[in-house]
C-alpha positions in Angstrom: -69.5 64.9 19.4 -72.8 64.6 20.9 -74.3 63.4 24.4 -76.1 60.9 23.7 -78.2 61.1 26.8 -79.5 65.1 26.0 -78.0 65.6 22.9 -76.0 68.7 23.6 -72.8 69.4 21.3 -69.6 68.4 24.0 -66.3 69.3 23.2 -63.7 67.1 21.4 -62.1 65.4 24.4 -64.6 65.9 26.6 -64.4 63.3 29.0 -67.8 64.0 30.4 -71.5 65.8 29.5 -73.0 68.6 31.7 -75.6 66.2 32.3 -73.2 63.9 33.9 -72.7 61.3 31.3 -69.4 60.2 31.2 -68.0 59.6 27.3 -65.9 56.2 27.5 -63.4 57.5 25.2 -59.6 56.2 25.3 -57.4 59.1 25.8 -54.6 57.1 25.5 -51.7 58.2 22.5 -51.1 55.3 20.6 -47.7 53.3 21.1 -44.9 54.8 19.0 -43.0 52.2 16.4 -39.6 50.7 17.4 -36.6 52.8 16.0 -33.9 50.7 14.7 -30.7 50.7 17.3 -27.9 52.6 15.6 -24.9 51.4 17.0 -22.6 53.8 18.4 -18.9 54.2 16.7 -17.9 52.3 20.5 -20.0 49.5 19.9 -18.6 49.0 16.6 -14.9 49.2 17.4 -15.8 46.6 20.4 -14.5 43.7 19.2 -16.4 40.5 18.3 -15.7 38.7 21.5 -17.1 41.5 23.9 -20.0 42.2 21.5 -23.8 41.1 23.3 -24.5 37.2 22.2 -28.2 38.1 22.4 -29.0 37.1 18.7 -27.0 33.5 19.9 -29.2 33.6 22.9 -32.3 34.2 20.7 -31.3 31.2 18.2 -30.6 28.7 21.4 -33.9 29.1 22.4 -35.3 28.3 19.2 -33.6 25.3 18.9 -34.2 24.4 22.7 -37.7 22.3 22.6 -39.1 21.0 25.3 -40.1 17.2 25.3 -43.6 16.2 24.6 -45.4 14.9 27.0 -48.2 12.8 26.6 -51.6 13.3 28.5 -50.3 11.3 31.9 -47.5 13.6 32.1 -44.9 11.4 31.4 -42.0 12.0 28.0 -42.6 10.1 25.1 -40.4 7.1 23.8 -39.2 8.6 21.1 -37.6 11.4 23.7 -36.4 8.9 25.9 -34.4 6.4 22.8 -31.7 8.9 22.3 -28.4 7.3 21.4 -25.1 8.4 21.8 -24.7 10.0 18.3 -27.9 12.2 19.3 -30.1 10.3 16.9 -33.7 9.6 18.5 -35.9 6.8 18.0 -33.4 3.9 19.1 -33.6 2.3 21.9 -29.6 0.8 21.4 -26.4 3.5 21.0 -24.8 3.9 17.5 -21.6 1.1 17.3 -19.3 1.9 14.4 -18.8 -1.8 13.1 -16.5 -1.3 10.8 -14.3 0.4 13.3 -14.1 -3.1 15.4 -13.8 -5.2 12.5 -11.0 -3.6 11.6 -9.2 -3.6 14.8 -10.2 -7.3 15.9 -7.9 -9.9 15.2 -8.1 -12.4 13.0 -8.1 -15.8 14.6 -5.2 -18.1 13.4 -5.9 -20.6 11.2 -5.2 -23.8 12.8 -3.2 -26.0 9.7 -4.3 -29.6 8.9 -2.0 -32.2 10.3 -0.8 -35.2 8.4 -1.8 -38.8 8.7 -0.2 -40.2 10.9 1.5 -44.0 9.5 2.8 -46.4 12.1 4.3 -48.4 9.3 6.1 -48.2 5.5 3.8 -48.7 3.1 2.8 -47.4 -0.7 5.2 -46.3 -2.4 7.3 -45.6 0.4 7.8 -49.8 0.7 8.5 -49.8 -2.9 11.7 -47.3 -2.2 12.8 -49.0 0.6 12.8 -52.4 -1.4 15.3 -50.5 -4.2 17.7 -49.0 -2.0 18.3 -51.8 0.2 17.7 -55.3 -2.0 17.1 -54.4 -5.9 20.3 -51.7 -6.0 22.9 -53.5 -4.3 21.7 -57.0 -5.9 21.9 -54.7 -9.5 25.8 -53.0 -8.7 26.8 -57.0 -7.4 25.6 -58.3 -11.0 27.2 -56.1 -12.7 30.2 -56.1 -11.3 30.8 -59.7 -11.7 29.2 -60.1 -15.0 31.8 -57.1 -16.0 34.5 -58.8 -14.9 33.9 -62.0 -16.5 33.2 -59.8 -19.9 36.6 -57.5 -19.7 39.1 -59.5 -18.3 40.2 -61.4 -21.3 40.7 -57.5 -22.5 42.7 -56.3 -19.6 46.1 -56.9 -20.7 45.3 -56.2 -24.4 43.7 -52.3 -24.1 45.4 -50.1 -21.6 43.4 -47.9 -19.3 40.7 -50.7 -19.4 41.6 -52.5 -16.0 42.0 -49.2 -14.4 38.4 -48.1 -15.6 36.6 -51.2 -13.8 38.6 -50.6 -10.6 37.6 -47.2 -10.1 34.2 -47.7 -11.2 33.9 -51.4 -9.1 35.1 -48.9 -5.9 32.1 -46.4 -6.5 29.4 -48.6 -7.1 30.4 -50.8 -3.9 30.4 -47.7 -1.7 27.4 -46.6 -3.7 26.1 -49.6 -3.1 26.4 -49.5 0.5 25.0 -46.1 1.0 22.0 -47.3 -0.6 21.6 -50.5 2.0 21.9 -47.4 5.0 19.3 -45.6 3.5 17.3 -47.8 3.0 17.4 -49.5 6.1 17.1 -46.3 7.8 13.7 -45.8 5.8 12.7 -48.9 6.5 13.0 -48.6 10.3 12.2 -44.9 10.6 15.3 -44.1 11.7 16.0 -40.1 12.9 17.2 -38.1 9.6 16.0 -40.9 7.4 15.0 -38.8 5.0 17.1 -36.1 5.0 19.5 -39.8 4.5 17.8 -40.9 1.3 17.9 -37.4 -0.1 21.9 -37.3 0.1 21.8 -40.9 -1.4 20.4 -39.3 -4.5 22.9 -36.5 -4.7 25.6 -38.9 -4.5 23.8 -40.9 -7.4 24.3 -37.6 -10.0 27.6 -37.2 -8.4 28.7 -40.8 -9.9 27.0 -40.6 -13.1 28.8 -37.2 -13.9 32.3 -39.0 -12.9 31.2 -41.9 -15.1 31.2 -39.7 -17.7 34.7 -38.4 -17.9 36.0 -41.9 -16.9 37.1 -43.4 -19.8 39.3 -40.5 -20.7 40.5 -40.2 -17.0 41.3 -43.7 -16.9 43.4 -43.7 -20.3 41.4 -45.9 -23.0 42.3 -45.3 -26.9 40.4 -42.9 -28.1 37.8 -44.7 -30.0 37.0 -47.0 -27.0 36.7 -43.9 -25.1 34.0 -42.4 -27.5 32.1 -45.7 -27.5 31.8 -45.4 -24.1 31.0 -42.3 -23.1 27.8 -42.9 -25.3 27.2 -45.5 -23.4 27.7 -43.6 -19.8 25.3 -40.5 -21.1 22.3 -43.0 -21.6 23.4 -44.5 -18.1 23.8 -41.2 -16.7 20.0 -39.8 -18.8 18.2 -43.0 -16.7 19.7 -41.5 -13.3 18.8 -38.0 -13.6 15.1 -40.0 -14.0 15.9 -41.9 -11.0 16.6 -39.6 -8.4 14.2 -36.9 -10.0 11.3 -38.6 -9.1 12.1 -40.5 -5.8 13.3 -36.8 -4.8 10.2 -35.1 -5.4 8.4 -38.0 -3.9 10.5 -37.9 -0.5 9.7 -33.8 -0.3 5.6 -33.9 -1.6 4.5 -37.4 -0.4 1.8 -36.9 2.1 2.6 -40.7 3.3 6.6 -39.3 4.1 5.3 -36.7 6.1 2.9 -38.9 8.1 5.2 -41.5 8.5 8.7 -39.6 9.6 6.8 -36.4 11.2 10.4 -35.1 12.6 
């Protein structure tokens, strides 16, 4: 190359001219490129857990940011509402709902009480009035008005006397289970209704043994058959009887407020 100060011819890497001009020349070799790392047949046998954790290193600090900061020097709100799920921008933690919905208890529910009565009333009066003055006035009718029909037939039909004495000693004590009943209905009495209830059982009781009287009590045959036809309409209108009063004592609302034991 050439001086440029007096033009004489210098050498290649001449650093300076005989006139004393220095060439600013870099004389510098240029940087060689990176050769890939071969591992060594040690490295490779190492196993995983001793190998370097520089490319784990490498990727933490790529995910590592630091938080903004705004102008005054302070972290941004969106930095500082970080929940405990690691979700930013809320300033409350996560709370799995469903979690404590599930595990909270239900609260009891609290059952509607009854109305309370302080007196019989309704229908309630309308039982009380049957077992204790319409039922025993009904068995003392028709006990006497029986008699005065079948006595002249007493000595004539056999079986037929014996047939009005056994059915004259059920309907009395029938009769007087009724007035107890009743009275204990009436009075609200402990038990009163659990009372009434076995009134009506003993009610089908008597109609089944009215049925097989007449043959028990030894009637002629065709006096028996009259009659049992007879005792099955009797016996129909008693099932009736002590089906509804029953289901009235055990539904009414009025029974429960007004015998709450």
């Amino acid at each position: 190359m050439n001086c440029p100060k007096c033009g004489i011819r210098a050498a290649k890497h001449a650093v300076s001219c005989f006139c004393g001009h220095e060439f600013v020349t870099s004389n510098t070799p240029a940087p060689k490129p990176e050769e890939e790392s071969v591992p060594t047949q040690e490295e490779a046998e190492r196993p995983e857990a001793e190998q370097p954790k520089e490319s784990v290193n490498e990727a933490d600090e790529e995910l590592s940011v630091p938080p903004s900061s705004s102008s005054d020097g302070t972290a941004s709100e969106a930095d500082e509402h970080v929940d405990s799920t690691g979700i930013p921008g809320t300033s409350t933690p996560y709370t799995d709902t469903t979690a404590a919905a599930d595990t909270e208890p239900s609260a009891p529910r609290l059952e509607e009480s009854p109305q309370q009565f302080d007196r019989v009333g309704g229908w309630l009066l309308l039982l009380c009035v049957s077992l204790t003055i319409l039922g025993p006035l009904a068995t003392v009718y028709n006990l006497v008005a029986g008699y005065s029909q079948l006595q002249t037939l007493f000595e004539s039909t056999p079986g037929l006397k014996t047939l009005y004495n056994i059915d004259s000693f059920l309907s009395v004590a029938l009769g007087l289970f009724s007035l107890w009943a009743g009275f204990s209905l009436w009075t609200r009495m402990e038990g009163a209704v659990e009372r009434a209830k076995k009134y009506l059982y003993a009610v089908l009781g008597y109609s089944a043994i009215l049925y097989f009287l007449p043959n028990m009590s030894g009637l002629p045959e065709e006096m028996s058959a009259e009659m049992q036809s007879v005792m099955v309409i009797a016996s129909t209108r008693s099932v009736i009887y002590v089906a509804i009063w029953y289901l009235y004592l055990t539904k009414s609302k009025r029974v429960r407020g007004t015998y709450p034991a």
